[in-house]
C-alpha positions, 0 to 999 in steps of 0.5 A, spaced: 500 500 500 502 506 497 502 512 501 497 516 498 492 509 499 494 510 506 492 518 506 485 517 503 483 511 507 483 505 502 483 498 505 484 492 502 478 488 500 478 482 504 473 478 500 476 474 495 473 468 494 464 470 495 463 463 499 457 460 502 454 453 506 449 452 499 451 450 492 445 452 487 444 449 480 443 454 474 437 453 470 440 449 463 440 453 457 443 453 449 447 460 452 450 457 459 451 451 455 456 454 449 458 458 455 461 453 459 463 449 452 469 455 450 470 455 457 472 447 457 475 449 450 479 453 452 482 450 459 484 444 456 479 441 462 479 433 462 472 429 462 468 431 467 463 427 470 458 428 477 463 425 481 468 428 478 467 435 476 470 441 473 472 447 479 473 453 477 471 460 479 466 465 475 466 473 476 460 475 481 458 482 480 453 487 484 448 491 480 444 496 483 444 498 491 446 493 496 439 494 499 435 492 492 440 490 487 441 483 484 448 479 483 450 477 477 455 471 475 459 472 470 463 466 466 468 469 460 465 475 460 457 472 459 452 473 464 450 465 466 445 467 471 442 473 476 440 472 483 435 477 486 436 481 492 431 476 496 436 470 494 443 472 496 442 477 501 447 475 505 453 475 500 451 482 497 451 485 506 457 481 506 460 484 500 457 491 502 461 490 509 468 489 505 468 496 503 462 496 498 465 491 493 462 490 487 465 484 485 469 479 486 470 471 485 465 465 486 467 458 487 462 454 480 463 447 478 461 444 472 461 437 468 457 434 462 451 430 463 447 428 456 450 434 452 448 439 457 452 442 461 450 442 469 452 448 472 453 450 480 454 455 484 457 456 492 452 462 492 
C-alpha cells in the first residue's frame, strides 16, 4: 500500500473468494451451455463427470444498491445467471461490509451430463 492509499483511507478488500454453506444449480440453457463449452475449450479441462467435476471460479458482480440490487455471475465475460436481492442477501451485506465491493470471485463447478452442461454455484 502506497502512501497516498494510506492518506485517503483505502483498505484492502478482504473478500476474495464470495463463499457460502449452499451450492445452487443454474437453470440449463443453449447460452450457459456454449458458455461453459469455450470455457472447457479453452482450459484444456479433462472429462468431467458428477463425481468428478470441473472447479473453477466465475466473476460475481453487484448491480444496483446493496439494499435492492441483484448479483450477477459472470463466466468469460457472459452473464450465466442473476440472483435477486431476496436470494443472496447475505453475500451482497457481506460484500457491502468489505468496503462496498462490487465484485469479486465465486467458487462454480461444472461437468457434462447428456450434452448439457450442469452448472453450480457456492452462492
Amino acid at each position: 500500500m502506497d502512501f497516498f492509499q494510506k492518506l485517503f483511507g483505502y483498505k484492502e478488500p478482504t473478500l476474495i473468494v464470495a463463499e457460502s454453506d449452499n451450492w445452487t444449480q443454474l437453470e440449463p440453457s443453449h447460452d450457459l451451455d456454449v458458455t461453459i463449452a469455450r470455457r472447457a475449450r479453452k482450459e484444456k479441462w479433462p472429462p468431467t463427470s458428477a463425481d468428478a467435476p470441473a472447479e473453477f471460479h466465475c466473476m460475481l458482480i453487484v448491480h444496483g444498491g446493496f439494499s435492492d440490487g441483484y448479483l450477477e455471475v459472470n463466466c468469460l465475460g457472459k452473464p450465466i445467471a442473476t440472483f435477486n436481492h431476496e436470494q443472496v442477501a447475505d453475500t451482497m451485506e457481506r460484500m457491502r461490509a468489505d468496503n462496498g465491493l462490487r465484485m469479486t470471485a465465486v467458487k462454480t463447478t461444472a461437468f457434462l451430463d447428456a450434452d448439457r452442461w450442469i452448472v453450480t454455484v457456492n452462492i
